[in-house]
VEXDREN-2710 file (C-alpha; in Angstrom, 1 decimal):
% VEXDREN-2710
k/r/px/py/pz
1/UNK/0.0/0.0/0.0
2/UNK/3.0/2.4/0.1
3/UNK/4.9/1.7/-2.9
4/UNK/5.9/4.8/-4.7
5/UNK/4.8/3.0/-8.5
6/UNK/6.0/6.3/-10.0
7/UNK/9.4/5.5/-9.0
8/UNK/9.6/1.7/-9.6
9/UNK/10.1/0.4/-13.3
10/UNK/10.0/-3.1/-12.3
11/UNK/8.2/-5.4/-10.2
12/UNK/9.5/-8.9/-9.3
13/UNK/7.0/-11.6/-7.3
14/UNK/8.8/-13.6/-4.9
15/UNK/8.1/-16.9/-5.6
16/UNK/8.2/-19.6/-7.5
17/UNK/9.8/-22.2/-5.7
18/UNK/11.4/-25.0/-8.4
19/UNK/10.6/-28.6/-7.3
20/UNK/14.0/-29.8/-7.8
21/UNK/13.4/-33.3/-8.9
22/UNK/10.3/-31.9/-11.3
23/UNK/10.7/-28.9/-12.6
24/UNK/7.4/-27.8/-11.1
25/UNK/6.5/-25.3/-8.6
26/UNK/6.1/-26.4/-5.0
27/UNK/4.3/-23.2/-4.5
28/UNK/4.2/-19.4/-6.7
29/UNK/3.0/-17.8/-3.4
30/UNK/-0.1/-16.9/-5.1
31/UNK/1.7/-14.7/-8.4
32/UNK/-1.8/-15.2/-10.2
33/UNK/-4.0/-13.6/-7.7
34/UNK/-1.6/-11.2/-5.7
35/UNK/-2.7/-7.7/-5.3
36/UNK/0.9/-6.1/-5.6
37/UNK/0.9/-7.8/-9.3
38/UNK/-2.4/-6.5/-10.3
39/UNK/-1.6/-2.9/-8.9
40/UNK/2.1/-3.0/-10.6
41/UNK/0.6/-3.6/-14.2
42/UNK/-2.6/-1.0/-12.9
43/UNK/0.1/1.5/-12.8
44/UNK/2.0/0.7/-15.4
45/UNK/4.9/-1.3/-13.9
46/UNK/6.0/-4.4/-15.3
47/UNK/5.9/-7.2/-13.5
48/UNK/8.5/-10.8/-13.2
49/UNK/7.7/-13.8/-12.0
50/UNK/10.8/-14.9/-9.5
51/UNK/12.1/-18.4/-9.8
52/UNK/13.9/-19.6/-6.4
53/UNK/16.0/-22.8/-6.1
54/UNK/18.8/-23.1/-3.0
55/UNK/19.6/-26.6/-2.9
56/UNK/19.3/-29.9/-4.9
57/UNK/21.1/-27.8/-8.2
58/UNK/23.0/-31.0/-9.3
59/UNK/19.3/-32.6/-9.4
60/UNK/17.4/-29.9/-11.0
61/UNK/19.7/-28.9/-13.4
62/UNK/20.8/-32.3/-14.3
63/UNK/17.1/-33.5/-15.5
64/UNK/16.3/-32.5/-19.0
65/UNK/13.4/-32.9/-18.1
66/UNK/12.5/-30.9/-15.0
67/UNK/14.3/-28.0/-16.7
68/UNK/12.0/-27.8/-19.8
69/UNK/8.8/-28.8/-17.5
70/UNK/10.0/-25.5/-15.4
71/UNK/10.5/-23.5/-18.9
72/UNK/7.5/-24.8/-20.0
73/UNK/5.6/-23.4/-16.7
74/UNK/7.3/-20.3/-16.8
75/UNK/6.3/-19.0/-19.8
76/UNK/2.8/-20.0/-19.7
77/UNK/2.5/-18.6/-15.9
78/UNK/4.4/-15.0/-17.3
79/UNK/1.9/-14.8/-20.3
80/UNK/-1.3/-15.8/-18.7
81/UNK/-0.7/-13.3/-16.1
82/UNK/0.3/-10.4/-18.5
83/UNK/3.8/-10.6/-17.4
84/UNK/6.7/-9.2/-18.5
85/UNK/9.5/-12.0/-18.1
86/UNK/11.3/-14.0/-15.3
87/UNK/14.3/-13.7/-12.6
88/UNK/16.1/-16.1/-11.8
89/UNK/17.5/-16.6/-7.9
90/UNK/19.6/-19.6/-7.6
91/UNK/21.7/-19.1/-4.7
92/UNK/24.3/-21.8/-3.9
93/UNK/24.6/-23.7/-7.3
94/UNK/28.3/-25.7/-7.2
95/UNK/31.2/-25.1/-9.3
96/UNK/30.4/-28.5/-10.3
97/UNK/27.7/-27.5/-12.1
98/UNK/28.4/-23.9/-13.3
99/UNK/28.4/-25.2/-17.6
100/UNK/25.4/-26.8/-16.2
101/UNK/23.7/-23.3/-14.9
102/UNK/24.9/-21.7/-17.9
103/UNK/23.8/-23.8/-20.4
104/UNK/20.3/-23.8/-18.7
105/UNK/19.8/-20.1/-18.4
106/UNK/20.6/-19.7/-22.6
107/UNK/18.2/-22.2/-23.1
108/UNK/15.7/-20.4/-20.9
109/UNK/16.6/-16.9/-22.6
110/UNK/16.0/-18.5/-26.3
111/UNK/12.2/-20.1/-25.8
112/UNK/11.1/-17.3/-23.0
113/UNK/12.2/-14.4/-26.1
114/UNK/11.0/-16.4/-28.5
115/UNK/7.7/-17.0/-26.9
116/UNK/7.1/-13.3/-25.6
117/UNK/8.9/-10.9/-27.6
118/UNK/10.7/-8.4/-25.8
119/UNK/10.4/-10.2/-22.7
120/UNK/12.9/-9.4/-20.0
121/UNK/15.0/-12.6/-18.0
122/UNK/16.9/-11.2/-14.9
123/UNK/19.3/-13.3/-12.9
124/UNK/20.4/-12.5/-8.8
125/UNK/24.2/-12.5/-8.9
126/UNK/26.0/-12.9/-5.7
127/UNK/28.0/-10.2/-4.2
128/UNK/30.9/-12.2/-3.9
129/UNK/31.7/-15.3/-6.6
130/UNK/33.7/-16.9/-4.5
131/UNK/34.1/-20.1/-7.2
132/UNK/33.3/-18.1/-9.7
133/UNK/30.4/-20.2/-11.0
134/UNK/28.0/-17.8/-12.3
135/UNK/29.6/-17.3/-16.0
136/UNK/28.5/-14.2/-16.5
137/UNK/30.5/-13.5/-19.6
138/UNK/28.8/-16.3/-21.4
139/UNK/25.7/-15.2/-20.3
140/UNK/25.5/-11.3/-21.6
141/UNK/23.8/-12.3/-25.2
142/UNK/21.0/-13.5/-23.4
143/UNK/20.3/-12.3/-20.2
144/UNK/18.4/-8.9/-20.5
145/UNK/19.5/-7.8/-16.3
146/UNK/22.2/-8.8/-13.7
147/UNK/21.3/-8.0/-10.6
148/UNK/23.7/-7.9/-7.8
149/UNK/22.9/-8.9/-4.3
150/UNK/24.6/-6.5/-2.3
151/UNK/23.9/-7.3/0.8
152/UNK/24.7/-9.8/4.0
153/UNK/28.8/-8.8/3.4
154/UNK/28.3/-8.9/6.8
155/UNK/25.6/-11.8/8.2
156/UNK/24.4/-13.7/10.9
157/UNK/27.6/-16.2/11.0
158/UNK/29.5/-13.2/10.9
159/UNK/32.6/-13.3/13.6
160/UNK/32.7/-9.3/13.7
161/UNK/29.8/-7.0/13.6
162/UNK/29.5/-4.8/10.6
163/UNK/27.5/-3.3/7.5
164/UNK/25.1/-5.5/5.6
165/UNK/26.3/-3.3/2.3
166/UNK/29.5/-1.4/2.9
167/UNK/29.7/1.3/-0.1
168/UNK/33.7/1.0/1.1
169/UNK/36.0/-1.0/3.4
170/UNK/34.8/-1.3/6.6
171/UNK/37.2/-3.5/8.0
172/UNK/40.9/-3.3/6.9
173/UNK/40.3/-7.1/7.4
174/UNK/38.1/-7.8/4.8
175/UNK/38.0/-5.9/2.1
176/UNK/34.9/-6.7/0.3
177/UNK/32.7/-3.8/-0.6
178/UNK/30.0/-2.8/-2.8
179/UNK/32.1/-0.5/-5.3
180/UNK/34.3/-3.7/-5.3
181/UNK/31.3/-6.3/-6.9
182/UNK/30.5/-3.5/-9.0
183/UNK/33.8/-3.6/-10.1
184/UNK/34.1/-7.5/-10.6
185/UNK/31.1/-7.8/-12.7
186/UNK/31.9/-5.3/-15.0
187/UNK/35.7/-6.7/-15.6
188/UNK/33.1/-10.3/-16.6
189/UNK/32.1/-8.0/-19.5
190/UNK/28.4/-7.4/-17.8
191/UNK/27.8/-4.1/-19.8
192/UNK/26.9/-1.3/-17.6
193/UNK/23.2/-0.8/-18.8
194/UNK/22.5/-4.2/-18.0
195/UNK/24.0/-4.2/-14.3
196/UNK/22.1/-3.2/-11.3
197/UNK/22.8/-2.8/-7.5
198/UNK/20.4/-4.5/-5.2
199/UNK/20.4/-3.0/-2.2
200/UNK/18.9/-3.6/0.8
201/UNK/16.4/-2.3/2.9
202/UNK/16.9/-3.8/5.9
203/UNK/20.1/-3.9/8.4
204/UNK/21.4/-6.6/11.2
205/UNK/21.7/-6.0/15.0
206/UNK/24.6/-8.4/16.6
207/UNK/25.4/-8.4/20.3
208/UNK/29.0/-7.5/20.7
209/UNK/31.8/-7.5/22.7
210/UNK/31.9/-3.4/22.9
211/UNK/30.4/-0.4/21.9
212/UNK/33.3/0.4/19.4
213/UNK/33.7/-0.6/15.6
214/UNK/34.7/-2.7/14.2
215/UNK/34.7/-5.8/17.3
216/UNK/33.6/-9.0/17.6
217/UNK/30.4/-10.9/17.8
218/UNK/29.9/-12.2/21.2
219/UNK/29.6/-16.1/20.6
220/UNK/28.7/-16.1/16.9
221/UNK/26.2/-16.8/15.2
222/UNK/24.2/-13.8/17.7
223/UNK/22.6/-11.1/15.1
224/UNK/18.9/-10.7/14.4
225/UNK/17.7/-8.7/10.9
226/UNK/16.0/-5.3/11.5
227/UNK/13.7/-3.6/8.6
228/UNK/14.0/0.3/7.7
229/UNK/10.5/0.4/9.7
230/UNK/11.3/-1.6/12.2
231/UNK/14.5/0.5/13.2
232/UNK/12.2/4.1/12.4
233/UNK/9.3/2.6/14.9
234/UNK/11.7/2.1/17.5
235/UNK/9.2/0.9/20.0
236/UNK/12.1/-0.9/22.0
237/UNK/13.7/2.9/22.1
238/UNK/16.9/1.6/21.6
239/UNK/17.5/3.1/18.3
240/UNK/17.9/6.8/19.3
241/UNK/21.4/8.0/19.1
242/UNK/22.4/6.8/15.3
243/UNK/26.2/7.2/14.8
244/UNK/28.6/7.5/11.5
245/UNK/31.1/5.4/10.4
246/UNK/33.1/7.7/7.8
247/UNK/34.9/4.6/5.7
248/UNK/32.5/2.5/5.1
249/UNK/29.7/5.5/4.8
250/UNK/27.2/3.6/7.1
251/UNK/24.8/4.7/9.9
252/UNK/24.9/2.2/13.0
253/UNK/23.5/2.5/16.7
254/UNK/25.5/1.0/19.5
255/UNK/23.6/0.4/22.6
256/UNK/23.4/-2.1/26.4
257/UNK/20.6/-4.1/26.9
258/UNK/23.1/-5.8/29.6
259/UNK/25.8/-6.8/26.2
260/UNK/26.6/-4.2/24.2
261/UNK/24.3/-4.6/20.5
262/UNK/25.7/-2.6/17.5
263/UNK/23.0/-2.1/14.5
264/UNK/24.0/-1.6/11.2
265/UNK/21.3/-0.1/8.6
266/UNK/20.8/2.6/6.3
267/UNK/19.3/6.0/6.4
268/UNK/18.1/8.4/3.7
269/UNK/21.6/10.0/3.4
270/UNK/23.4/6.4/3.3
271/UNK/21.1/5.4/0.8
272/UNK/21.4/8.3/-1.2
273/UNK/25.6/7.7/-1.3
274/UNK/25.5/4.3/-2.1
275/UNK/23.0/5.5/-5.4
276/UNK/25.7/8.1/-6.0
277/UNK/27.9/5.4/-7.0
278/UNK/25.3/3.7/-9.2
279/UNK/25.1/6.8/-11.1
280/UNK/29.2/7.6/-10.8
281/UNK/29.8/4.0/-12.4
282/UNK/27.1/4.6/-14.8
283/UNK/25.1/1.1/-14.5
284/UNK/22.0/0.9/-15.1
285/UNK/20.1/0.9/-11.6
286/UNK/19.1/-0.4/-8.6
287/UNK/17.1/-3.5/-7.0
288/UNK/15.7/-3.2/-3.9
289/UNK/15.3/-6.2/-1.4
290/UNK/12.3/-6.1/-0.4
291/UNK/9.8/-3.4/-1.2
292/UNK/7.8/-3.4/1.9
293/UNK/10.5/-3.1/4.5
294/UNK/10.4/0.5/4.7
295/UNK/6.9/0.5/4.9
296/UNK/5.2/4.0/5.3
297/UNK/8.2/6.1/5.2
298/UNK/9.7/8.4/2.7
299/UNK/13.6/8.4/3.1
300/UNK/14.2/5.8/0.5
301/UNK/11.4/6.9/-1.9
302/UNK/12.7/10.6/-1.8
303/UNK/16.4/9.7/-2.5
304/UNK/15.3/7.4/-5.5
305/UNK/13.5/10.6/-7.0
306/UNK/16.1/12.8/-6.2
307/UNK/18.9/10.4/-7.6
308/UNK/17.9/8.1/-10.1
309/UNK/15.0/10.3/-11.6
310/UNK/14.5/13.4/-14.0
311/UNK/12.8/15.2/-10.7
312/UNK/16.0/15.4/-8.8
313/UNK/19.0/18.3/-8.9
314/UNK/22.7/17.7/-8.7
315/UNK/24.1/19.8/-6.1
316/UNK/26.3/22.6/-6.0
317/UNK/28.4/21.0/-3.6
318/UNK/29.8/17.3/-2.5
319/UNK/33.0/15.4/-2.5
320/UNK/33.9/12.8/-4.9
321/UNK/36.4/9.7/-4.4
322/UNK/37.7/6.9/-6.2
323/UNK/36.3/3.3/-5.3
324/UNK/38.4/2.9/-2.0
325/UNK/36.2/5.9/-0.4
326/UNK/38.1/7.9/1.7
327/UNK/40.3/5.7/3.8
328/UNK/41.2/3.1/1.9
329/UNK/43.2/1.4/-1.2
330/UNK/41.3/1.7/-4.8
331/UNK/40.7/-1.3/-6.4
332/UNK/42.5/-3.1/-9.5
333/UNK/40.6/-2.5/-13.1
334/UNK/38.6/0.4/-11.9
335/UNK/37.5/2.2/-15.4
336/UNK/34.6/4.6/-15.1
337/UNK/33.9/8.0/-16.7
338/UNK/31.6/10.5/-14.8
339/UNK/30.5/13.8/-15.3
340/UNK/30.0/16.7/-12.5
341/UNK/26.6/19.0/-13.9
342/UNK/25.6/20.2/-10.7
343/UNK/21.6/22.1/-11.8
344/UNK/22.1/25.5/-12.5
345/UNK/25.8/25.7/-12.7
346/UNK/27.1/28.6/-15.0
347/UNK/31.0/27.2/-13.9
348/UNK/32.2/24.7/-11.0
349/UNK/35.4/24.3/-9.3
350/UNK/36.7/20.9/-8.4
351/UNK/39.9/20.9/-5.7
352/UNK/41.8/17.9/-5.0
353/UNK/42.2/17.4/-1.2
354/UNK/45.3/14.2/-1.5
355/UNK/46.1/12.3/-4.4
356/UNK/48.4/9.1/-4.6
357/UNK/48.2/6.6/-8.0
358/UNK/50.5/4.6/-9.4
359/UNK/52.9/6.0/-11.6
360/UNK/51.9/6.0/-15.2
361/UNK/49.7/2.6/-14.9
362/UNK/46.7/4.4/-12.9
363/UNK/45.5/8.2/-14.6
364/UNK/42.7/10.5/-13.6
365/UNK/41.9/12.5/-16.8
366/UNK/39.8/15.7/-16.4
367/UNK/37.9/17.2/-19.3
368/UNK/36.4/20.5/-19.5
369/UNK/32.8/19.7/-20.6
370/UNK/30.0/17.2/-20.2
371/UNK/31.8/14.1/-21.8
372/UNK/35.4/12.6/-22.3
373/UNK/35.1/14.1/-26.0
374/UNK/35.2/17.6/-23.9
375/UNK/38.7/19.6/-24.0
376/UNK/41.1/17.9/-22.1
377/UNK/42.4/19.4/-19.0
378/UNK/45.5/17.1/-18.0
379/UNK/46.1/13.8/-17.3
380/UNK/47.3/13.1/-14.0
381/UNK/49.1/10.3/-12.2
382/UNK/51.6/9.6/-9.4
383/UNK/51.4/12.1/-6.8
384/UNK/51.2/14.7/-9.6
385/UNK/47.9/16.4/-8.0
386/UNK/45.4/18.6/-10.1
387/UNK/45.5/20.5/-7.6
388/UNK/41.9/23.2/-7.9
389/UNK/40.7/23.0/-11.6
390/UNK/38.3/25.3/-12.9
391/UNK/35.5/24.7/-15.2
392/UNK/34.8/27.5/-18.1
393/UNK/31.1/26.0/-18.1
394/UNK/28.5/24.3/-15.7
395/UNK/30.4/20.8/-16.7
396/UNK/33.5/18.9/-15.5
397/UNK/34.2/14.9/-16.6
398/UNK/36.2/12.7/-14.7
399/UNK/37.8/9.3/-16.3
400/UNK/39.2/7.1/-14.2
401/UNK/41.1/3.9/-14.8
402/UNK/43.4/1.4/-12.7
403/UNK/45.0/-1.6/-13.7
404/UNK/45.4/-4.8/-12.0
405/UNK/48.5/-4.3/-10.2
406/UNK/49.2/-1.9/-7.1
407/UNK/46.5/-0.3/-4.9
408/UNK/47.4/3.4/-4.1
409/UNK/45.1/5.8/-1.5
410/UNK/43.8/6.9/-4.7
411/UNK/41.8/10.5/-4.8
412/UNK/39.3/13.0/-3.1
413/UNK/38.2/16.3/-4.4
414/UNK/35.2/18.4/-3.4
415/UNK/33.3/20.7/-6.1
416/UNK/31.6/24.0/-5.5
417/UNK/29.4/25.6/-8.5
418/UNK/28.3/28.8/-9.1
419/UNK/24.7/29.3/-9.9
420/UNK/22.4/30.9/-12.4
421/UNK/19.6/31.8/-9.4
422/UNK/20.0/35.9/-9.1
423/UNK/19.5/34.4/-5.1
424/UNK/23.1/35.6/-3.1
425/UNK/22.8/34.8/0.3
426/UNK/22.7/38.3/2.5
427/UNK/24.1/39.5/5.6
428/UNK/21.8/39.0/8.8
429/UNK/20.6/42.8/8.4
430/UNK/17.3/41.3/10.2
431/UNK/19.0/38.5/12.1
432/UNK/17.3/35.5/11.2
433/UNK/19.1/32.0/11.7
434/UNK/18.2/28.9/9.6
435/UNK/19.1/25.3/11.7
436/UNK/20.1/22.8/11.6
437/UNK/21.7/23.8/8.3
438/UNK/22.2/21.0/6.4
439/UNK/19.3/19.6/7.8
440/UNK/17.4/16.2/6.7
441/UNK/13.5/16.6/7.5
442/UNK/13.1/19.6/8.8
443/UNK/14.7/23.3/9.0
444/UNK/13.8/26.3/11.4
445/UNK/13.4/29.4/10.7
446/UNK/14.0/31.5/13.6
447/UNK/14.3/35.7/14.7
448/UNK/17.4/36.5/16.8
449/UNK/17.1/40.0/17.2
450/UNK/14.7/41.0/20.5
451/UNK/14.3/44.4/19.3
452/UNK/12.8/44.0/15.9
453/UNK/9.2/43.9/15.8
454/UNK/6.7/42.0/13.8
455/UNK/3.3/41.8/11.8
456/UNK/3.8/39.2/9.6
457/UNK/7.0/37.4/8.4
458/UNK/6.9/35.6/4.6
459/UNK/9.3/33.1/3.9
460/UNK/9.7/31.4/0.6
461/UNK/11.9/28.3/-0.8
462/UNK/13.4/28.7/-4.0
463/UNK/15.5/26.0/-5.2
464/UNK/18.9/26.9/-7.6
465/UNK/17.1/27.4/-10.7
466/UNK/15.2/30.2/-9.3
467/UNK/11.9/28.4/-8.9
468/UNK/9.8/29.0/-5.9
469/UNK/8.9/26.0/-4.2
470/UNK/7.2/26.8/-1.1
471/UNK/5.7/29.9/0.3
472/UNK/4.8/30.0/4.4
473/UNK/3.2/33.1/6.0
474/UNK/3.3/33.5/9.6
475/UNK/2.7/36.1/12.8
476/UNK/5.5/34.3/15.1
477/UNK/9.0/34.6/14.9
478/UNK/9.8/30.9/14.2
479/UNK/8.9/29.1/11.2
480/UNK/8.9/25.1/10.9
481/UNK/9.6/24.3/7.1
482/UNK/9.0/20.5/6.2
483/UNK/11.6/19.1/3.4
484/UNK/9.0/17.3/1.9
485/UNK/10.0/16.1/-1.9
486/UNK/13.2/18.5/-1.7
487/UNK/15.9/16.5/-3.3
488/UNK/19.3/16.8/-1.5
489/UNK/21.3/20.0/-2.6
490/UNK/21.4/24.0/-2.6
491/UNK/18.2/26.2/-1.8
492/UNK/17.5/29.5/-0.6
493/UNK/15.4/31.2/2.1
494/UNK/13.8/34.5/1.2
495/UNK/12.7/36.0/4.0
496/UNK/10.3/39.2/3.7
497/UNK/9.2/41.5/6.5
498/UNK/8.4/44.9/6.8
499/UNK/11.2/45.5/8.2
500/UNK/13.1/44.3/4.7
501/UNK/14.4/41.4/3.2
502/UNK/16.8/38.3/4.1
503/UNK/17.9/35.9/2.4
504/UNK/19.9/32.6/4.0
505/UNK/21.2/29.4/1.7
506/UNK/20.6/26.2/3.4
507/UNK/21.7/22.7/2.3
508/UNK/19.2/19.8/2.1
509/UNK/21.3/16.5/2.7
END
């Protein structure tokens, strides 16, 4: 009841669960009758039919037989319910039977596209191949989607307590990361439109030997999942005083229920860094597991808008780092090209904070313009820094490649723009303060100066472009301004009285 169908392309029912010996379904979890389906396709979504097998592979997938019976009931199931193709979740397959899994998914490709045109087959890739089984490279002619699972880097037989999805390396210890599978699958040839990032909307709470990060898990396996909503609720109050971990960019809360418990999930602003690297690799998406676990809030909704959608702004100012983050190594075979348009930027600056590559086998080459075909800047590598580089239009691209040698600290720069608004920000001549400033949810507006007096104060939110947003009239000296569908980034507060005019620039994170 709260998905946000204006923001979701894709809708996958969870499942059908593959008989192993048969090929049939041992239940579909109602697929033909469930309401979620009917309201995806009522709102224009398309909708998948998932297909879930985690043991008995060797079985399944060495029966002719049960394989076409299941392609045979996949089809027909995906076209009688108006369907728009399949996903495939088969978690655990051998190495033994890798040519087997391949081999099987081509086949499956072939009839289901030959049987529904433009039908769309999906398959759940681990976030770590440890055997490499999944043969991804032989597998990009016909698979339409690869989604990555990345989640559960850290799970319930966990020995130390940590992120579900570290967007970098949490623990110098283990030193697998999202930006790392991203990386992975697109040296497998996976082309970037057809990769996604799963990510997940839920967390895991571990009782721990201390309150600091990272420690161990006190007599492993001890963690319990938590759900975005179950964490917001917070009817066991435990979840109050959320705390930052800068290298792995992920929200936790420590706490003592009589042994310390660490819990690890996401927040808006998390969320919205780990889809800043969806965009900065330039893949194709996201998957989220599972709609429903943030159920009733907006934090999630609002950074997908603002992110991955035409609704959202770039803003004027953030910091950018290679795939390490910023306390750690880079990865081998990082390639990416990305391009800094913050909205309403007439020119941007970009200064680089530290900078440490390899010498002539890693390069950071800046263009001055929206694509690598821009003017070239330089080319920079070794220790040989940028330094600040200045843009002559709203437009700065970034490519960025290592090779599979030696890890370096890599790169950090922040950008700053300057904006087409005709909004400056003023001096206090009427002494309002704006806080907290950057704020999340919600910003106060307040009057500091006891010996101005007031009617009627008018404030209005304009974003960088110039457009007004909101407009809030008010006798008291404070004004409450919800965030509502603002997209992280720049605004400005115009602030009229009759005593004259203010106008403050606040930062939505």
């Amino acid at each position: 009841q709260n998905y946000d169908w204006n923001l979701i392309s894709d809708l996958c029912h969870f499942s059908y669960e593959v008989d192993a010996s048969t090929g049939n379904a041992s239940t579909t979890h109602a697929w033909m009758t469930d309401a979620a389906v009917t309201a995806a396709k009522a709102n224009g979504v398309k909708v998948s039919l998932c297909a879930t097998l985690f043991s008995n592979h060797a079985t399944f997938l060495g029966s002719a037989t049960a394989k076409q019976a299941f392609i045979t009931n996949i089809i027909s199931m995906v076209q009688q319910r108006g369907g728009s193709g399949c996903n495939i979740d088969f978690e655990g397959v051998p190495l033994s039977q890798s040519a087997n899994f391949t081999a099987f998914m081509i086949d499956l490709c072939n009839q289901m596209h030959a049987a529904l045109p433009g039908s769309e087959i999906s398959i759940a890739l681990p976030a770590v191949d440890w055997s490499a089984v999944y043969n991804v490279n032989a597998m990009v002619g016909y698979v339409d989607l690869f989604i990555i699972m990345g989640y559960d880097y850290y799970w319930n037989g966990s020995t130390t307590a940590g992120p579900t999805d570290p967007l970098y390396n949490f623990d110098p210890g283990y030193k697998y990361t999202l930006t790392k599978s991203i990386t992975y699958y697109l040296n497998k040839n996976v082309p970037r439109a057809k990769l996604l990032l799963g990510l997940p909307y839920y967390g895991r709470e571990y009782v721990t030997t201390s309150a600091s990060i990272p420690t161990a898990v006190l007599t492993p396996p001890n963690s319990t999942t938590r759900t975005f909503s179950f964490v917001k609720n917070n009817t066991s109050g435990n979840y109050i005083n959320q705390q930052w971990d800068p290298l792995a960019y992920v929200p936790y809360f420590a706490f003592n229920t009589g042994n310390w418990n660490q819990c690890f999930i996401n927040n808006g602003y998390s969320l919205g860094k780990r889809l800043d690297i969806v965009n900065q690799f330039g893949i194709g998406g996201i998957g989220i597991w599972a709609l429903g676990y943030d159920d009733g809030y907006t934090d999630f909704w609002n950074r997908i808008r603002e992110k991955l959608s035409d609704c959202g702004t770039v803003p004027c100012s953030d910091t950018l780092f290679d795939m390490g983050g910023p306390g750690r190594d880079y990865f081998d075979n990082e390639n990416y090209t990305y391009t800094i348009a913050p909205s309403g930027a007439t020119s941007l600056t970009l200064a680089f904070s530290a900078f440490d590559v390899e010498l002539n086998f890693d390069t950071l080459w800046i263009y001055d313009g929206p694509s690598a075909s821009s003017t070239l800047i330089g080319a920079y590598t070794g220790t040989n820094s940028p330094g600040t580089i200045n843009s002559t239009g709203g437009a700065i691209t970034l490519r960025w490649a290592s090779d599979n040698g030696i890890q370096k600290p890599g790169w950090r720069a922040i950008w700053n723009c300057v904006l087409t608004t005709g909004l400056e920000q003023t001096s206090n001549q009427i002494k309002f303060t704006a806080y907290p400033n950057p704020f999340s949810e919600q910003i106060t507006c307040t009057l500091n100066s006891p010996n101005l007096s007031l009617s009627e104060i008018e404030v209005e939110i304009y974003n960088v472009l110039g457009k007004r947003l909101q407009q809030i009239s008010s006798n008291n000296s404070s004004v409450k301004i919800e965030r509502a569908d603002m997209p992280s980034g720049i605004y400005f507060l115009k602030i009229n009285t009759a005593s004259g005019q203010q106008i403050i620039k606040i930062v939505a994170d």
